[in-house]
N, C-alpha and C positions, 0 to 999 in steps of 0.2 A: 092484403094480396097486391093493390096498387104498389106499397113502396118496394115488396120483393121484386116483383115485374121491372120497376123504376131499376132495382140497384141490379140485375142481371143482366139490365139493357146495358145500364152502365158499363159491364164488364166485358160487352160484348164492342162497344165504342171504343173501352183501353184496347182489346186486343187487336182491333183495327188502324188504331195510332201505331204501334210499336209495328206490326206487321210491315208493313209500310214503309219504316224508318230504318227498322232495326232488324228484323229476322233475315233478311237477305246478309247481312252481315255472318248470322250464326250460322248459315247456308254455308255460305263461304268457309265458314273456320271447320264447321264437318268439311266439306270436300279438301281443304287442306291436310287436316289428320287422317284422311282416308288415305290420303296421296300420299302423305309424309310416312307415313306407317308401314305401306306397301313399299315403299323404297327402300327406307331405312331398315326395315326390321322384318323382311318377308321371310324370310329362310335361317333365322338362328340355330345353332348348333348340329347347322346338317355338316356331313361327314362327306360329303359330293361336292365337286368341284362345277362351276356352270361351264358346260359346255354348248353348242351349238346346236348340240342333239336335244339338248334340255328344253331347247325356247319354241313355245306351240307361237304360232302362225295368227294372227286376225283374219277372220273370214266374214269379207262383206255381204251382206245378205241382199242378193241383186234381185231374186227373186221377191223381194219388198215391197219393189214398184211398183207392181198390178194391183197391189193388196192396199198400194198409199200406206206402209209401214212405215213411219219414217222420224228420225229423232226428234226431239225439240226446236232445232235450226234446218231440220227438213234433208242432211245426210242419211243417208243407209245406216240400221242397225248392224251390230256385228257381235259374234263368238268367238273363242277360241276352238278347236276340234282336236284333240289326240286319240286315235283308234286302236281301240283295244285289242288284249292277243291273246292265245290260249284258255284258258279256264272263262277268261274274264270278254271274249271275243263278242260274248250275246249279253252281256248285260252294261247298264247304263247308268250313270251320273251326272247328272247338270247341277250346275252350279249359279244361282242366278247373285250376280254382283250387286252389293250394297253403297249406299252413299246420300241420305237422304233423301229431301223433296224440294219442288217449288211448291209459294202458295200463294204465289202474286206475280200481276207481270212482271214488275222488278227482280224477282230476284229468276224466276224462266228465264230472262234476257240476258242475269248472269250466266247462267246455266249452261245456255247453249251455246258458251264460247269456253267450254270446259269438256274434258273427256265424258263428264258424267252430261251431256245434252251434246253431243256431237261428234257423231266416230272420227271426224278429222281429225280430231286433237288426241284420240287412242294409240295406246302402242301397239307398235305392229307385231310385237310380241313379247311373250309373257311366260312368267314358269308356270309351272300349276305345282303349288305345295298345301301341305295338312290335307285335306280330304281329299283334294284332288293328285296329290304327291306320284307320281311315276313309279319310286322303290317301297318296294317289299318291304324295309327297315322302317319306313318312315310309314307307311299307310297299307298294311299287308292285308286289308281286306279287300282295298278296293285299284289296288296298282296299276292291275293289268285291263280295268274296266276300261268300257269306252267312254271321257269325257267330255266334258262340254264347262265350259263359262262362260256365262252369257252375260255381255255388257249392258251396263244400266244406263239409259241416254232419253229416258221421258220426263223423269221426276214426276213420275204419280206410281210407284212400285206395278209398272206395266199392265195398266190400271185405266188410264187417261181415251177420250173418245172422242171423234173431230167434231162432232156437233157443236162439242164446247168451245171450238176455236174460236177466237177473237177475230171479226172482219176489220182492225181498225191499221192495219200497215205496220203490226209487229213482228208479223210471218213467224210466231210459232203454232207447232206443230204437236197435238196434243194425239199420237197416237199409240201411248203402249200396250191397250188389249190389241190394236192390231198388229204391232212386233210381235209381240207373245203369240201372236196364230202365226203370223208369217216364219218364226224360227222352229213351232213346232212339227209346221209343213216339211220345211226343207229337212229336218233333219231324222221325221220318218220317211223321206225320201232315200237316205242316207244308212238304211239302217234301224233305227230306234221304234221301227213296227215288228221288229221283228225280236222283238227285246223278250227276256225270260225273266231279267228281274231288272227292275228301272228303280233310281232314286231321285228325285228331285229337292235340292235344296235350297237356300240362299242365306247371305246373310242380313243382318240389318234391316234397311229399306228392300233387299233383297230374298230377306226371310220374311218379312209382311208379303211380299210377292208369292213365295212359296205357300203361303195360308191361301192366300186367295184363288190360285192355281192349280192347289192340290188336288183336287176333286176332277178339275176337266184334263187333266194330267192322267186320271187314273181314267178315265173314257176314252182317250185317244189307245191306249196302249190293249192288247191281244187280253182275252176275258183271263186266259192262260197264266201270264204275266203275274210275277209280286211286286207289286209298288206300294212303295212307302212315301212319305216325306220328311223334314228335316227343317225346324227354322230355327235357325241359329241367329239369340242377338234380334229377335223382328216382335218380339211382345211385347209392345210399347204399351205404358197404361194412361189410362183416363184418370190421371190423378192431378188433385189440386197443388199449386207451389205453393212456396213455405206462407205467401201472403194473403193464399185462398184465390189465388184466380188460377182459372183453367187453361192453364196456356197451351196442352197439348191438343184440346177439345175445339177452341176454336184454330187452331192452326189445319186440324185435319179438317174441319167445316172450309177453311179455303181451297185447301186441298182439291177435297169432292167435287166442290161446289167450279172451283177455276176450270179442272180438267175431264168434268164429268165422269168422274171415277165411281158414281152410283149405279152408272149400269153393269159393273162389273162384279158388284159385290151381292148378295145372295138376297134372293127377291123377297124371301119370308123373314128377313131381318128390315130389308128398306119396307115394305111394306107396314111391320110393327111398328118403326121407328115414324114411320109416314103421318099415322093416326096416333101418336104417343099423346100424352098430355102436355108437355112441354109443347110439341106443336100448335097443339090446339089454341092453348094459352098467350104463346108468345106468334102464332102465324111464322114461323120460320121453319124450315124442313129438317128434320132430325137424323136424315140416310147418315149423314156422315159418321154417327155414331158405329155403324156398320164397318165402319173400315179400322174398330179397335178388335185387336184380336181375341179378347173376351168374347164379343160377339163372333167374329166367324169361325171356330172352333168348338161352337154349338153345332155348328150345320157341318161339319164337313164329316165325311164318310168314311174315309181314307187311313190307315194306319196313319199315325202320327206320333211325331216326335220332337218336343221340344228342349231347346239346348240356350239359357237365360242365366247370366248372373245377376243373383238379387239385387247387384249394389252395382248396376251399368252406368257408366262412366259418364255413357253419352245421354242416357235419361236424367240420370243426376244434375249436368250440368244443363240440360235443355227442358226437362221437363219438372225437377223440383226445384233446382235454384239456377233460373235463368236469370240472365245479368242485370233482369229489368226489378226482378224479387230480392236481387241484395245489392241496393243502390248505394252504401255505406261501406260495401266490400270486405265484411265481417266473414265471410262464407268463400273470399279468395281461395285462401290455403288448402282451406278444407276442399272444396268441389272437384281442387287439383288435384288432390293425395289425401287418401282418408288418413296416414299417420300423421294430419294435422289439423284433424278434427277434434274437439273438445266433446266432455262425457256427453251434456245436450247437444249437441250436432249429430253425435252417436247415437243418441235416442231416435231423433229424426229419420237418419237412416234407417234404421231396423225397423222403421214406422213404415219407411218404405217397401221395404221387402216383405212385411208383413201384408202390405196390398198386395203384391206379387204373391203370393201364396193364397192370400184368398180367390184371386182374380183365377187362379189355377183349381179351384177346392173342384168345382165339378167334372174339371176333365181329369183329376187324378182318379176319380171313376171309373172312365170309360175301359174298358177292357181290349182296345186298339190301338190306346195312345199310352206313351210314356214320356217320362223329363229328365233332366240333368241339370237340378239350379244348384249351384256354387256360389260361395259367398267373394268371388276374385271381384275385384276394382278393374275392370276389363270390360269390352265390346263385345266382338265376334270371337269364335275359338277354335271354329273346327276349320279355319283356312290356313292359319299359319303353325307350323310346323313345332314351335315348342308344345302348345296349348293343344295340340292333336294328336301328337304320339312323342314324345320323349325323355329323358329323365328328370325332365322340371315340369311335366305334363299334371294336374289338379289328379289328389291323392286322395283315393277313400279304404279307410282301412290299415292303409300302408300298401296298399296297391298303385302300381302307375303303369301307365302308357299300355301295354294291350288289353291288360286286366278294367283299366277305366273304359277305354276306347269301347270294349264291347258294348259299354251301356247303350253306348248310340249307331252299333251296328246294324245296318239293315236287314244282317242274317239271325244275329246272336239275340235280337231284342228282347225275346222274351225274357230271358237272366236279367237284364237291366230292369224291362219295369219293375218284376219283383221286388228287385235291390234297390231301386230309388226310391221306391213308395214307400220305406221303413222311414216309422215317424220319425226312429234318432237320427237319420241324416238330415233331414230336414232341421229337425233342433241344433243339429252339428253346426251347420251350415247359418246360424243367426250371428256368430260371430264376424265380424267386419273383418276379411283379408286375413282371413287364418294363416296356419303355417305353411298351408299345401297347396296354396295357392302358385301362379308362376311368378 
């Protein structure tokens, strides 16, 4: 029992070193792909020209002030708003933006001098496509709804609480459960109380936000009201890398632990994890386990729907083979582009997805919740406009673009989970980057 204790301390030292040195780095390289991706490739093969009518507006949220809502560098949160018309005039979609975390001061101090820690640095406007898309051709379910994108600027998935500020003269600002009240004020001020059917989604670090939100999302809004949720891209798992250490596990323990993001996650999970054995054993607090989506997906109440490719690009590269687990650079090619993976690399992977399906085995139970895993080499899907409705959109069947899209409609659902829950998709879907991929 001593030398296990000895060598999980030890691994609790390495993830301390490399944190410190090196994950601010991997911070950095997500928020560049997040940014590069958005620029370069937001709008593929739409048939619209951008015009000036097209670009929704940043809206500072002034009303943040009284509430101390305030980014990482201590600016004003901010959304996008486009107000719905017709059919779509009473019902709702937000959209909560993705982009990882901090989990050290170092890399927060990066942070807040980036859009993702600072509305200063945001554009002042922005399209909305794939889920959020304006035309009927491109997003005919939800066109005419009333939207929202809500920008990500805490790095703790709007999560983070002041108590856990640092007094020591770095002036950040650690408060995204209170953005998340302050935007969801203003914008039942606005409308959104009076909503008939609401969806709230996000991607990424933004779909982790949608798990954690879902539920007080569904209490704010009329008892009348159909609300669902959506995370798209946010099911990150507790898995070990290729070397056996746990580099996601303690990454979200800094997380919790920097931005006091325990009090926002569900009291009958922190509480379990509080008195777990691990605790007991090693005297260190185990809440943090609580913010992996395994865990909050137990508790939540809320129609649900989740949308994950087994073989995420950005888990791949940060949570199975982070650049600290292939120091020989054996794993280069591969973690870039699965078409240069070798048969064992391939094994690997599907070793991974095969966690992702387990991690999944009791919410394909629940009778409220449905999925959409794909076997694509991709992130998020339901924002950009190939991967959300169009002729290169992921094929099941030999169906594409409205026939798939249903699966994750917030009217059609129920045809979806039926259809997803069939074991041969799931056995479809082990293959690495099928043909019907985008």
């Amino acid at each position: 029992m001593a030398l296990a204790n000895t060598n999980k301390l030890r691994g609790l030292i390495w993830w301390r070193k490399w944190a410190k040195k090196d994950w601010a780095i991997a911070i950095v390289g997500f928020t560049i792909i997040i940014y590069a991706f958005t620029s370069f490739f937001p709008y593929p093969n739409t048939v619209h020209t951008i015009s000036p009518s097209d670009l929704v507006d940043l809206t500072l949220l002034h009303n943040a002030i009284h509430r101390g809502a305030l980014c990482l560098d201590g600016s004003l949160p901010a959304y996008h708003f486009q107000k719905g018309f017709g059919s779509g005039s009473t019902n709702w979609i937000l959209h909560i933006e993705g982009g990882g975390w901090c989990n050290s001061i170092e890399s927060c101090l990066f942070r807040k001098s980036t859009p993702l820690g600072s509305s200063n640095y945001m554009d002042r406007q922005v399209r909305f496509a794939g889920i959020l898309s304006p035309y009927p051709s491109q997003n005919p379910d939800f066109y005419n709804w009333n939207k929202v994108k809500i920008r990500y600027c805490d790095g703790a998935s709007l999560a983070g609480h002041p108590e856990s500020e640092l007094k020591n003269g770095t002036k950040l600002f650690f408060r995204g459960q209170l953005i998340w009240e302050a935007i969801m004020e203003e914008l039942l001020s606005i409308g959104l109380s009076a909503a008939k059917q609401a969806f709230l989604t996000g991607c990424s670090a933004g779909g982790l936000a949608t798990l954690i939100h879902c539920d007080d999302f569904r209490e704010l809004l009329p008892k009348s009201a159909t609300v669902k949720c959506l995370a798209d891209a946010g099911f990150f798992l507790d898995e070990p890398d290729i070397l056996g250490n746990r580099t996601m596990r303690y990454f979200y323990h800094d997380v919790v632990h920097l931005q006091g993001v325990a009090k926002s996650l569900h009291k009958n999970c922190v509480a379990r994890m509080e008195s777990s054995q691990a605790a007991l054993d090693f005297l260190i607090n185990c809440d943090f386990q609580c913010l992996f989506p395994e865990e909050i997906i137990k508790n939540i109440k809320t129609p649900l729907f989740l949308v994950n490719p087994a073989y995420d690009f950005w888990q791949i590269q940060h949570v199975l083979i982070p650049d600290t687990a292939d120091p020989r650079g054996s794993w280069r090619k591969c973690r870039l582009s699965i078409n240069y993976c070798n048969p064992s690399q391939i094994g690997i992977l599907q070793g991974f997805r095969d966690s992702l399906l387990k991690a999944l085995g009791e919410f394909q139970q629940i009778k409220e919740g449905g999925m959409f895993i794909n076997s694509c080499f991709i992130h998020c899907q339901t924002w950009v406009a190939d991967t959300w409705h169009s002729p290169n959109s992921v094929r099941i069947n030999n169906k594409v673009g409205k026939d798939v899209r249903h699966l994750i409609c917030v009217v059609r659902s129920e045809y979806g989970q039926k259809l997803i829950r069939r074991s041969d998709y799931l056995k479809m879907c082990r293959y690495v980057v099928p043909p019907v991929c985008f």
